[in-house]
C-alpha positions in Angstrom: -12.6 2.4 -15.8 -11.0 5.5 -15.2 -8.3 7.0 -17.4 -5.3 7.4 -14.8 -6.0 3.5 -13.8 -6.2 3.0 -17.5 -2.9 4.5 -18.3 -1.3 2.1 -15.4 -2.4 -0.7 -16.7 -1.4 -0.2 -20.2 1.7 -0.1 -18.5 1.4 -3.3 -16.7 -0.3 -5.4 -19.6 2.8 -5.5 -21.2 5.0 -7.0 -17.6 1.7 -9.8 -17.4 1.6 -10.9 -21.2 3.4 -13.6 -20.6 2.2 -14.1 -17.0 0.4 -17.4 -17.0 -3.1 -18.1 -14.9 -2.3 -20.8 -12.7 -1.3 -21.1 -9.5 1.9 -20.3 -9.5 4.0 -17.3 -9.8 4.9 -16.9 -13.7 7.6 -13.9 -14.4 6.9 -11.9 -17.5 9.4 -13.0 -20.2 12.7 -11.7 -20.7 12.5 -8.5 -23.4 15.2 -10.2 -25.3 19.1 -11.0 -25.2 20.4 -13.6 -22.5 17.4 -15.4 -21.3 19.2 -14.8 -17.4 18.3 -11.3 -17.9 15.4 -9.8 -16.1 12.8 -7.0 -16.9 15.1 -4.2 -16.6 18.4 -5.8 -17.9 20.3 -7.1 -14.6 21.6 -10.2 -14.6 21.0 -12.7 -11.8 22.2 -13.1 -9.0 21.0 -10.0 -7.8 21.7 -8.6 -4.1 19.5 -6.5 -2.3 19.8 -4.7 1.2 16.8 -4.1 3.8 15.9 -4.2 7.2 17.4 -7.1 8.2 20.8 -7.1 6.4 21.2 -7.8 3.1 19.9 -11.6 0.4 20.9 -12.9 -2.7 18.6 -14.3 -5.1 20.5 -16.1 -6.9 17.8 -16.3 -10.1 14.4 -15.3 -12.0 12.0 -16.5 -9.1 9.1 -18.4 -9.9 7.0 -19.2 -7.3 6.6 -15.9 -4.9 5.2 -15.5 -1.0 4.4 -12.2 -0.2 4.1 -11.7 3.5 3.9 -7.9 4.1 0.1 -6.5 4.2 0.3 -4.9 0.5 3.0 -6.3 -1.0 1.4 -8.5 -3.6 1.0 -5.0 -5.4 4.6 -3.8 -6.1 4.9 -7.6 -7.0 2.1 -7.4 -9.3 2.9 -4.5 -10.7 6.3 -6.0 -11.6 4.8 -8.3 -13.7 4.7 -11.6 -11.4 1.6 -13.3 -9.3 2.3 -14.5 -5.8 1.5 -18.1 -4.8 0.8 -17.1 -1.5 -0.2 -14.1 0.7 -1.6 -12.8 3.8 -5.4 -11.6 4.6 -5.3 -7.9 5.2 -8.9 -7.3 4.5 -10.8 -10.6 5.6 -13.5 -9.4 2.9 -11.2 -9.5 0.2 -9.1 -12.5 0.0 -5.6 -11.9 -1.3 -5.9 -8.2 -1.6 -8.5 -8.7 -4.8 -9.1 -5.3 -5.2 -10.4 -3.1 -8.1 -6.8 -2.0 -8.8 -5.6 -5.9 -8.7 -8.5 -7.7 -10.2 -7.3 -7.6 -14.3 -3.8 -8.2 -13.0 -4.7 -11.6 -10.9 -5.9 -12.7 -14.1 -8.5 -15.1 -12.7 -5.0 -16.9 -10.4 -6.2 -17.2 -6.7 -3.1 -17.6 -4.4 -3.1 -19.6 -1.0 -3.8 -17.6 1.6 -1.1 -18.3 4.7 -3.1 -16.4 7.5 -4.4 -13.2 8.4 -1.6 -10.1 8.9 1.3 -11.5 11.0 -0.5 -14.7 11.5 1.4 -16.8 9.0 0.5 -20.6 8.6 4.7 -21.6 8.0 3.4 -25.0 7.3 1.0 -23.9 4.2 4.4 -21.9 3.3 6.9 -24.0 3.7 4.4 -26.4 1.1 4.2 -24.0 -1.3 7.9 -24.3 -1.7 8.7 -20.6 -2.7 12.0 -19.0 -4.1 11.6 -15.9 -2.7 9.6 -14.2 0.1 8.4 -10.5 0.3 7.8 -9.5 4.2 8.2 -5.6 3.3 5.3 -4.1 4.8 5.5 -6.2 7.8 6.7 -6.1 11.4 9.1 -9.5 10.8 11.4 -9.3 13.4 14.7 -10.5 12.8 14.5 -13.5 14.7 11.0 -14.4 12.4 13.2 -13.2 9.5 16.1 -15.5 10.2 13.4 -19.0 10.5 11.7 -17.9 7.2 15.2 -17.4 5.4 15.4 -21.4 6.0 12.4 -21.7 4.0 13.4 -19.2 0.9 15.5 -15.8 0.4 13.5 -13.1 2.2 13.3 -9.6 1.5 12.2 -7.4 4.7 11.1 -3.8 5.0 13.4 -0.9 3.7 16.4 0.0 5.3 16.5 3.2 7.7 12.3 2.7 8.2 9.8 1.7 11.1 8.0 -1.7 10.7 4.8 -0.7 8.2 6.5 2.9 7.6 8.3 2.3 4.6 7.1 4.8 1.6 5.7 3.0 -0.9 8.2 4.4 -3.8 11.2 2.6 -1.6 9.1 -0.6 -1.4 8.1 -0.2 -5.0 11.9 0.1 -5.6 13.1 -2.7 -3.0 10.7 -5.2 -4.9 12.3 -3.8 -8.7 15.5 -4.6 -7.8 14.6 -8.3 -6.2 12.7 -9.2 -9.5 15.1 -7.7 -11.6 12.9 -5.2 -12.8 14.4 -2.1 -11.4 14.0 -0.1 -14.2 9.9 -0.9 -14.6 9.8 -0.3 -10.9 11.4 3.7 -11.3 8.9 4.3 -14.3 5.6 2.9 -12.3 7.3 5.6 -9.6 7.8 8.5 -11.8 4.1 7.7 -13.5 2.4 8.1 -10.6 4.9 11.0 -9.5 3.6 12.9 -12.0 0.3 12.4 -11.4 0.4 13.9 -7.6 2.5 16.7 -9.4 -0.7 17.5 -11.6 -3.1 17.1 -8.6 -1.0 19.8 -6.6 -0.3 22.3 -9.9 -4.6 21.9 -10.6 -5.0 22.7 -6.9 -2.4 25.2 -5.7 -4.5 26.4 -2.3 -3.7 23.0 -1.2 -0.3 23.6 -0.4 0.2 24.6 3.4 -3.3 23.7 4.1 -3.3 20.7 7.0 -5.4 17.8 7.0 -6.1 14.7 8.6 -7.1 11.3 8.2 -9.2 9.5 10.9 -11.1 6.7 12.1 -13.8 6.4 15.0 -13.3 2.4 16.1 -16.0 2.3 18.4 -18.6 5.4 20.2 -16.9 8.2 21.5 -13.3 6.7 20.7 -11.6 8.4 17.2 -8.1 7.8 16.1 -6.0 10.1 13.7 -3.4 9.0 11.6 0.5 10.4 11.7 2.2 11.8 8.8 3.9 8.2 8.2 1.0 6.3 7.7 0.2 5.5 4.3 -3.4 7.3 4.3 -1.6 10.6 5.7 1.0 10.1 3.3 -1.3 10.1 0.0 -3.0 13.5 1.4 0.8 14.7 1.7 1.6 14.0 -2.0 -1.8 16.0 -3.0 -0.2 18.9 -1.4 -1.7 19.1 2.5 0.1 18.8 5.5 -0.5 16.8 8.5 -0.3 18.3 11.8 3.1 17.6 13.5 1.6 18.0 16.8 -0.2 14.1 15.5 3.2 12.5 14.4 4.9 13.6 17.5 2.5 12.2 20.1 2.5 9.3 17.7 5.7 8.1 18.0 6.6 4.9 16.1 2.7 4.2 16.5 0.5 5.0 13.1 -1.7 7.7 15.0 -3.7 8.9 18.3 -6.3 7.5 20.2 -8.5 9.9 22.3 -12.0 10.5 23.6 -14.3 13.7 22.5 -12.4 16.0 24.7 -9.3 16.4 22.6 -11.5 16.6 19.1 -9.5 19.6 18.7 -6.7 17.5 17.3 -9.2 17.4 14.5 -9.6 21.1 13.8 -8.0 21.5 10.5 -8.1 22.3 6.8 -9.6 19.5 5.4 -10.7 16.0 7.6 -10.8 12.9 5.7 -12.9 10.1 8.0 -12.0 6.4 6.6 -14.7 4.0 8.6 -15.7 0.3 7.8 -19.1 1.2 6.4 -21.7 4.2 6.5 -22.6 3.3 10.3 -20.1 5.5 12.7 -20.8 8.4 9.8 -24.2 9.5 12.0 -22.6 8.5 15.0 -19.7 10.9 14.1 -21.6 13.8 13.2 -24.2 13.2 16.3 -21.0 14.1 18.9 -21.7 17.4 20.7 -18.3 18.3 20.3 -17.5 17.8 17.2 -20.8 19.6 16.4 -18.5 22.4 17.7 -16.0 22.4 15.1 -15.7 24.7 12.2 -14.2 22.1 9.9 -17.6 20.2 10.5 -19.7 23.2 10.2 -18.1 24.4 7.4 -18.5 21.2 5.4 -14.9 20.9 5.4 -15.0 16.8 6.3 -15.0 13.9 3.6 -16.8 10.7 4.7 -15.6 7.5 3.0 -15.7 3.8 3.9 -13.4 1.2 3.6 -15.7 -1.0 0.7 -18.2 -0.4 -1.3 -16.6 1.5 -2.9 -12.7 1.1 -1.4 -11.5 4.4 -1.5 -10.6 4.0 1.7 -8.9 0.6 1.4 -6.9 2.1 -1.7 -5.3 4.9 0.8 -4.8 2.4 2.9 -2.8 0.2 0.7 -1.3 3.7 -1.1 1.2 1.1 -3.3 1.8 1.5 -6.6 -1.3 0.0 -8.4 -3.7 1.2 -5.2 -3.2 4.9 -5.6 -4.5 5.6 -9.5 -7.7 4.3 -8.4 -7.6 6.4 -5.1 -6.9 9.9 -7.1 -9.4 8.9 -9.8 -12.0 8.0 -6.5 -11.1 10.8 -4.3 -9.9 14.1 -6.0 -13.5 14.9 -7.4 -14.3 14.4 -4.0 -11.8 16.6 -2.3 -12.8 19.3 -5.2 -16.1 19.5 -3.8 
């Protein structure tokens, strides 16, 4: 184990100490003082704004749905285990991930369907008292039938369905658990961390980069600033084109064909692909034969699994991107 993922969950050991393993979702214990108190101090009810206007939870939940794609690790983070989630990743149920694994302590959480495929039956049984749908695209129609099940907290205020930062969702999660305070110090940790990775690695800064995928043959896709993979090469210092964001628009990238690979002539090209397979097939396209940032060794191959790097710049939350730096800086050095 690494010693930035160490350092995090030092951190978090002391939130899950008094997390129990079962099934359900088991709070860390008040520090001290009135037991209505949570992790950071602020007393229940507690009222938080989003998306979708603004909910009251009127106590210390206990048994916690997480709906949004990667939202069981700000909750986790926090100190609490979800009951139930979504399937992101069908190969990893419930988002058990290196970064997760210690944290899930063994608990295995229904799983209510796969992204915005939710099962409201299996929730509805699982009886929860609050429901995360923060890195989702809940819709305030779905938002207003899932507040009859349970208090529901929906993506950010002022953001895009899945374009939230992940500090604000960190921070929108802190201040429905009561934990507000843990939430700003996992921020600033990991704040720090990028602010190392940019002072090692000054010739970073004004250099562009770009994350892509190839889906199928001859088809490649690169990410916009907003998306959370962009958004971790960001925080090491590059900078994604704006010519990508703007043709983007409120979609995560840009599809095209082998006649604009030009899109991908920059700096440093990150290639995120479910396994080593479309790696050859990448490299074996004429035209991107043609460009210097592949001739000049200037592109990064990773995969999705084995090992997630990709998956953890993918998820780019709060317990996700530790293990990313400690995965893909000595990577990026090369």
């Amino acid at each position: 184990m690494s010693a930035v993922v160490k350092r995090v969950l030092v951190v978090l050991a002391v939130s899950l100490a008094a997390a129990g393993c079962g099934g359900s979702a088991q709070p860390a214990a008040p520090t001290g003082g009135d037991a209505r108190l949570g992790a950071s101090g602020a007393a229940f009810p507690v009222r938080v704004e989003h998306l979708h206007g603004t909910t009251e939870i009127a106590r210390r939940p206990q048994r916690i749905v997480t709906l949004g794609l990667s939202d069981q690790d700000p909750v986790l983070a926090l100190g609490f285990r979800p009951v139930g989630v979504v399937d992101w990743f069908k190969e990893r149920p419930f988002g058990n991930w290196p970064w997760t694994k210690d944290l899930w302590g063994g608990a295995e959480p229904v799983v209510l369907g796969e992204r915005e495929d939710v099962k409201l039956e299996k929730l509805a049984a699982l009886k929860p008292d609050l429901i995360f749908a923060m890195y989702s695209g809940v819709q305030k129609e779905q938002y207003d039938t899932l507040s009859k099940i349970a208090p529901v907290v929906a993506q950010p205020k002022g953001f895009d369905p899945y374009a939230a930062p992940w500090q604000d969702m960190t921070l929108l999660a802190g201040r429905a658990l009561g934990a507000e305070d843990k939430a700003k110090e996992l921020i600033a940790g990991i704040a720090r961390s990028f602010a190392q990775v940019r002072a090692d690695h000054p010739g970073w800064a004004g250099q562009s980069a770009v994350a892509a995928d190839s889906f199928k043959p001859g088809r490649y896709f690169a990410f916009q600033k907003g998306d959370p993979k962009s958004a971790f090469l960001a925080e090491m210092g590059f900078t994604v084109p704006e010519a990508i964001t703007k043709e983007a628009g409120k979609l995560n990238g840009v599809e095209f064909g082998s006649e604009r690979m030009d899109l991908l002539e920059v700096d440093r090209l990150v290639w995120l692909t479910t396994g080593t397979e479309p790696h050859q097939r990448i490299k074996g396209d004429k035209v991107y034969q043609t460009l210097k940032v592949a001739t000049e060794g200037r592109d990064l191959f990773l995969t999705y699994q084995n090992p997630p790097i990709g998956a953890a710049l993918s998820f780019n939350t709060v317990l996700s991107i530790p293990y990313a730096l400690d995965q893909a800086l000595p990577l990026l050095k090369k």
